[in-house]
C-alpha positions in Angstrom: 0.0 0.0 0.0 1.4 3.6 -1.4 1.3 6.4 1.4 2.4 9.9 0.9 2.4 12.6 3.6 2.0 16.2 2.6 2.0 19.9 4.2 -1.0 21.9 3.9 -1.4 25.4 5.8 -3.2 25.7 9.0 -3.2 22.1 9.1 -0.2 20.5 9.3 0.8 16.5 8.2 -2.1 15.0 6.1 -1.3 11.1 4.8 -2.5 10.1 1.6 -2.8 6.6 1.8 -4.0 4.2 -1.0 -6.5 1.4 0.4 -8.2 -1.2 -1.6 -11.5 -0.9 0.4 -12.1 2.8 -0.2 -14.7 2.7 -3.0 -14.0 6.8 -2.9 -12.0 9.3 -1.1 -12.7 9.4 2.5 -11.3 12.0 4.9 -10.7 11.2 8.6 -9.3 12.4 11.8 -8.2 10.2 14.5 -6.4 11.0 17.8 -3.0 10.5 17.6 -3.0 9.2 14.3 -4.0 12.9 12.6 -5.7 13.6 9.4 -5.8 11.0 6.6 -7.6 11.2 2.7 -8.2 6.7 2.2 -7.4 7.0 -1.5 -9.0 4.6 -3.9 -7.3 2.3 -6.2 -6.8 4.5 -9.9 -6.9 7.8 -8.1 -3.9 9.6 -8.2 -2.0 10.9 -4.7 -2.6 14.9 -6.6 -5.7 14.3 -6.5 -6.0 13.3 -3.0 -4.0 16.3 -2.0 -6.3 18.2 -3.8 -9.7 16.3 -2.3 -7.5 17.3 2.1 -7.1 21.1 0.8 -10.9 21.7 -0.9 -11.8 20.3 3.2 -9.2 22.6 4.7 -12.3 24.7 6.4 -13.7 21.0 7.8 -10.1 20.1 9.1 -9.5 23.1 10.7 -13.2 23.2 12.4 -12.5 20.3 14.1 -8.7 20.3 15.4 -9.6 22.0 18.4 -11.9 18.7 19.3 -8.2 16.1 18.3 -6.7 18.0 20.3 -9.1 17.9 23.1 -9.0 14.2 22.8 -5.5 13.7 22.5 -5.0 16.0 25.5 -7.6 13.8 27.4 -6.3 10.6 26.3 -2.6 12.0 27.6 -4.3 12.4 31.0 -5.2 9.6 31.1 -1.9 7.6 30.1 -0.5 9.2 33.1 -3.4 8.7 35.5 -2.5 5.7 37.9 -5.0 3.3 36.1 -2.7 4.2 32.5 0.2 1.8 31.8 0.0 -1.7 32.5 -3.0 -3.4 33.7 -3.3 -5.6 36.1 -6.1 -7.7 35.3 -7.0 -8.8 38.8 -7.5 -5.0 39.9 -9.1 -4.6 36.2 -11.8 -7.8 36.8 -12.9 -6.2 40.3 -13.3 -2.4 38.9 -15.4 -3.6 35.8 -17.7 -6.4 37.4 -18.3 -4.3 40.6 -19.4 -1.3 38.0 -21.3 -4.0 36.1 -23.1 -5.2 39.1 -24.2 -1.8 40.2 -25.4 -0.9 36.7 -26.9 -4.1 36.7 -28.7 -3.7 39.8 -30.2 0.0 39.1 -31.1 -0.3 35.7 -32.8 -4.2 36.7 -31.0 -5.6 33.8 -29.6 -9.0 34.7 -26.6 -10.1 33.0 -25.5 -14.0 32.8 -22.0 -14.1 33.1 -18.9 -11.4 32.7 -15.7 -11.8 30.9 -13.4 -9.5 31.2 -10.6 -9.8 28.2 -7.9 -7.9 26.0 -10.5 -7.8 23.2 -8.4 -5.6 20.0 -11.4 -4.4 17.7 -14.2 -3.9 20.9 -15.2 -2.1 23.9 -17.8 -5.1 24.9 -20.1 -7.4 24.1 -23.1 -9.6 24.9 -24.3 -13.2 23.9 -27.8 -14.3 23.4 -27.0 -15.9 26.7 -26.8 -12.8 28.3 -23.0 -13.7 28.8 -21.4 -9.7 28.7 -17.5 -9.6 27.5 -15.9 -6.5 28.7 -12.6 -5.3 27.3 -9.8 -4.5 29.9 -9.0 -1.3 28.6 -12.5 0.2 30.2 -10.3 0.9 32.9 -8.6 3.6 30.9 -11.5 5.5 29.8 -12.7 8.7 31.5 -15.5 6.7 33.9 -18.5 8.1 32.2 -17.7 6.3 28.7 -16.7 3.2 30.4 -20.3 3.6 32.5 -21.5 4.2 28.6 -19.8 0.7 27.4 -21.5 -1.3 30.2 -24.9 0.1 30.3 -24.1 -0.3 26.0 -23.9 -3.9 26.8 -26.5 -4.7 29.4 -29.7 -3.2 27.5 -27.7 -5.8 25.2 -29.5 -8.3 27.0 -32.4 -7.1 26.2 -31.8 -6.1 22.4 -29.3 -7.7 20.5 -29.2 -5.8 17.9 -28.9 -1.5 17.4 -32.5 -0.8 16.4 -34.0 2.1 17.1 -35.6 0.1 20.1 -32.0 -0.5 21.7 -31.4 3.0 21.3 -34.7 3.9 22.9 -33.9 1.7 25.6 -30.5 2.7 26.0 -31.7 6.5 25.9 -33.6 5.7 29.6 -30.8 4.8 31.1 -28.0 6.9 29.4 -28.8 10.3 28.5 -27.1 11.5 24.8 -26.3 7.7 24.3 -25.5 8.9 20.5 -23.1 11.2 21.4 -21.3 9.2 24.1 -21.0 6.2 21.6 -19.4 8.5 19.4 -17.0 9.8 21.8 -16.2 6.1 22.8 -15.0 5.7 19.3 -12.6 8.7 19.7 -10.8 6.6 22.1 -10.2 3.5 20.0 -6.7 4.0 20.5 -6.5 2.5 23.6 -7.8 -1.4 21.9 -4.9 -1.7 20.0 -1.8 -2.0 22.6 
């Protein structure tokens, strides 16, 4: 796969990579990992420069918010809980938090499995068995509050129909915007 980085004012770094799954330009900005044009197969890297600058306005909008992030996440690498984890410690936090939830929102919950999951924050079984991901622990405690309530109305809904989100609404208020906000912090799966 073909990357190129370029300058562009007011900005900074922007990578152009190619990507064989990008059916057409796509423009993201991730914490830590900056701005970055996916450039489809047959479209040319002058192009894609072109395509970052035209969204310069868009970029620059939303810096302050990367850089919110990025500052957050920093926090939160040097907080106590950042580092290594020890999973014992790690276990207790997230099943006491899951047993609270649990018990206030009167969603039961099978089993809990607490792992190093790579690609997700949690999830549930039909069996009402909830996997939790280790790196919770990390997160600022309302988002890792977010993952487990996520997870528990799980056990009611196993899918994300408008009903889960309904549901998840009652118990979580701006469930939307805290799921997006969870995604900001993706950084932390892959360690």
């Amino acid at each position: 796969m073909k990357k190129k980085k370029v300058l562009i004012s007011g900005i900074g770094e922007v990578l152009l990579e190619q990507s064989i799954r990008a059916k057409h330009m796509n423009l993201s900005i991730r914490p830590f990992r900056g701005v970055r044009v996916a450039v489809p197969k047959g479209v040319s890297f002058e192009s894609a420069e072109a395509f970052a600058r035209s969204k310069s306005q868009w970029i620059i909008k939303h810096l302050p918010k990367l850089k919110a992030i990025e500052h957050e996440a920093a926090r939160c690498q040097n907080d106590s809980s950042a580092g290594r984890i020890d999973r014992k410690t790690a276990k207790s936090k997230l099943t006491q938090r899951l047993d609270s939830l649990s018990a206030k929102s009167g969603l039961p919950y099978n089993r809990v499995f607490v792992k190093n999951q790579k690609t997700r924050w949690g999830s549930c079984s039909e069996k009402k068995n909830i996997n939790l991901n280790i790196n919770l622990v990390r997160l600022p405690e309302k988002l890792m509050d977010y993952a487990i309530m996520h997870e528990l109305v799980h056990t009611k809904i196993l899918n994300h129909s408008s009903q889960f989100w309904d549901l998840l609404e009652k118990f979580v208020k701006d469930a939307k915007g805290l799921d997006r906000e969870l995604q900001q912090y993706s950084l932390f799966l892959v360690r």
